[in-house]
C-alpha positions in Angstrom: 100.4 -6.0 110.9 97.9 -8.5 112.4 98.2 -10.7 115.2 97.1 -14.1 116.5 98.5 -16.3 119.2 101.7 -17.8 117.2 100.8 -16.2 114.1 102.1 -13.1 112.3 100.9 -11.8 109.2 103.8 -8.6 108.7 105.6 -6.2 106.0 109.5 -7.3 105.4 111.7 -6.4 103.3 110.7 -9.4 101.2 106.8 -8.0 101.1 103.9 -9.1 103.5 105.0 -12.3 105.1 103.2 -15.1 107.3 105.1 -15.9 110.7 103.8 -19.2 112.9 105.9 -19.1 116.4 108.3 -17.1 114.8 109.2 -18.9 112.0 108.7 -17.5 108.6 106.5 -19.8 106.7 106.0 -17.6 103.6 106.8 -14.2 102.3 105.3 -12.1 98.8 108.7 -12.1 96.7 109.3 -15.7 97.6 106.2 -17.6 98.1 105.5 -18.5 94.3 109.6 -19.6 93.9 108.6 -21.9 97.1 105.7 -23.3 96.3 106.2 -23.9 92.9 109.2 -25.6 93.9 107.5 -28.0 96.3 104.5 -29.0 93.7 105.8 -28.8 89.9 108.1 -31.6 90.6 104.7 -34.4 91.5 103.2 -33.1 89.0 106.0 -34.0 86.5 106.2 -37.3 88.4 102.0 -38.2 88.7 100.7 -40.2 86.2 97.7 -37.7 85.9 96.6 -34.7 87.3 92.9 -35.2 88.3 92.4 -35.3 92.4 95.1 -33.4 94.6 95.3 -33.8 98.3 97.0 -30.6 99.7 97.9 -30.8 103.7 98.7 -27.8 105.4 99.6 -24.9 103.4 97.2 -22.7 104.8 97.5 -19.4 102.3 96.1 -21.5 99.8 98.9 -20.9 97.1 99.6 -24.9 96.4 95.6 -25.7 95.8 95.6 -23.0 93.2 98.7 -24.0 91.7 96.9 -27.3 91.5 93.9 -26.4 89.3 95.8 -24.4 87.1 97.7 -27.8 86.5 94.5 -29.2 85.4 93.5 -30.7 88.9 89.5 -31.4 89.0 89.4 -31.9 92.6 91.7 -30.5 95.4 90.9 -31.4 99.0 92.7 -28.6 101.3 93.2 -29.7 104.6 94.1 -27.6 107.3 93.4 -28.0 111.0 93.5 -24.3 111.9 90.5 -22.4 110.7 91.2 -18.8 112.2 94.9 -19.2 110.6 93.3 -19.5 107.0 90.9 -17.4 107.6 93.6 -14.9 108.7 95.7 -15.8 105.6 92.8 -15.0 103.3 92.2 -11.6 104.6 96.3 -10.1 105.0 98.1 -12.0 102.4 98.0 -10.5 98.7 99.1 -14.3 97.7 97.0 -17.5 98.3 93.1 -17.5 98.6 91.0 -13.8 98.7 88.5 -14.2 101.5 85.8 -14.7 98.1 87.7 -18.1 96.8 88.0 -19.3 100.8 84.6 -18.8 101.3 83.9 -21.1 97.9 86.2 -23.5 98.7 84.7 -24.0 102.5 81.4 -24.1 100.5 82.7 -26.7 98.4 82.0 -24.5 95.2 84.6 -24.9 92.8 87.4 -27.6 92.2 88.8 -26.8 96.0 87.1 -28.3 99.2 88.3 -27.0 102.0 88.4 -28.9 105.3 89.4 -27.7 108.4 90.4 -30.9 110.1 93.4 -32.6 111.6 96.2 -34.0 108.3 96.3 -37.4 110.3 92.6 -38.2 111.0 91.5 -37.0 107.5 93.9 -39.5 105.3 93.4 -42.2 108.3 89.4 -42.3 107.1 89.8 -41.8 103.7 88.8 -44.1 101.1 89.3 -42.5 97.6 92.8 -42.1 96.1 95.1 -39.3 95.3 97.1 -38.7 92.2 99.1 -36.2 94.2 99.3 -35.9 97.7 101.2 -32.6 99.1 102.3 -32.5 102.7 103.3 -28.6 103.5 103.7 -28.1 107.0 105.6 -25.9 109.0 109.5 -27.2 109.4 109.7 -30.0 111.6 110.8 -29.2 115.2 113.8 -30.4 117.4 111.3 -29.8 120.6 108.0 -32.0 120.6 105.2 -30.0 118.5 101.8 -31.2 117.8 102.4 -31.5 113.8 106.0 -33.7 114.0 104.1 -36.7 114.2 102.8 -35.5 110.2 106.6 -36.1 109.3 106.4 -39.5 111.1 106.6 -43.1 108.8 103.3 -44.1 109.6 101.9 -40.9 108.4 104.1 -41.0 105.1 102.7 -44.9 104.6 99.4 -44.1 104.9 99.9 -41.0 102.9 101.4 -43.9 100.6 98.4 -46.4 100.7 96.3 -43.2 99.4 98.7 -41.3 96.6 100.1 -41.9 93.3 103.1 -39.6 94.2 103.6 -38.0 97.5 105.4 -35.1 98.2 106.7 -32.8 101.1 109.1 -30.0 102.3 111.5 -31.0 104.5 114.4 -28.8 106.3 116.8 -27.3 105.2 120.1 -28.1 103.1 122.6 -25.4 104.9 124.8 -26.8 107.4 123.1 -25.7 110.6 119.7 -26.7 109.7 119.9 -29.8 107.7 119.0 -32.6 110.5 115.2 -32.7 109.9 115.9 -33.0 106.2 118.5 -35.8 106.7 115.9 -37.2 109.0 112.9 -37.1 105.9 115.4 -38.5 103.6 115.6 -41.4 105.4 111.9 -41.9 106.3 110.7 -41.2 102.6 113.3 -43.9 101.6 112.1 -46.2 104.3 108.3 -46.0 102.9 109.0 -45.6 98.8 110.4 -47.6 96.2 111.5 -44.3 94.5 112.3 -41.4 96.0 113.6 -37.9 94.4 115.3 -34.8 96.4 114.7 -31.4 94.8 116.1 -28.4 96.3 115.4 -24.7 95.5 116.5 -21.2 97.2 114.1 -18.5 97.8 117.0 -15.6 98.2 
């Protein structure tokens, strides 16, 4: 097991799994069913598959999922260094500590920036044919990354990508609000909008 702050890199019964304030964000037997989930769709929908902007999704899985696609270029941002870092080193899924260490070095198709999702698409000027938002689930209580499920981050995520896509909640009954709320935002800031669910058991 390794420690840091909120985070929690542990063996389950579902394999090595990443915890962040005590929420599971990933786990071995799942993480591929997840992420797979949460990308294949854009890249059905994207018109091409050349430039990839991946926020969040710190183990690295969606970036590599990416260039295997046929992406060229995938900027990875994430705004918490030691978390990656961390992620790289426990997790037998996502980056080794070797492809991180590339990536930050911008040596390869990935670039990895350890910057805040907001500030990074506010200054960019080069577009996206995908853009992937993959944060930890939105909160009920104020937390620093809500304002990433917020409209005038999805419109700005908008004014940048060909097809923009992002987890959201939860379908069961007793966590379904934030993904009720996404509907609605994504709705209010896209002509088209598509809901695919999946279930990591």
């Amino acid at each position: 097991m390794c420690i840091r702050d909120s985070l929690v890199v542990g063996r389950t019964e579902q394999g090595i799994a990443l915890f962040s304030d005590s929420e599971r964000q990933s786990t071995e037997f799942s993480q591929l069913v997840y992420h797979e989930a949460l990308l294949v769709p854009a890249l059905l929908l994207a018109d091409r598959i050349e430039r990839v902007l991946v926020i969040g999704s710190g183990e690295g899985v969606v970036s590599q999922l990416a260039v295997s696609a046929g992406a060229t270029h995938v900027d990875h941002v994430d705004i918490d260094r030691e978390a990656v870092r961390m992620s790289a080193q426990h997790l037998p899924y996502g980056y080794t500590t070797d492809e991180l260490r590339r990536a930050e070095s911008s040596f390869g198709p990935i670039t990895m920036h350890y910057c805040d999702g907001q500030e990074f698409v506010d200054r960019c000027t080069t577009a996206y044919d995908i853009v992937v938002v993959d944060l930890p689930d939105e909160r009920t209580a104020p937390a620093q990354h809500n304002r990433l499920y917020e409209l005038d981050f999805l419109k700005s995520c908008r004014d940048i990508g060909g097809v923009v896509v992002s987890q959201a909640g939860c379908p069961t009954l007793w966590r379904n609000e934030s993904l009720r709320s996404s509907w609605q935002r994504f709705h209010e800031t896209f002509d088209t909008c598509l809901l695919y669910t999946s279930r990591c058991v």
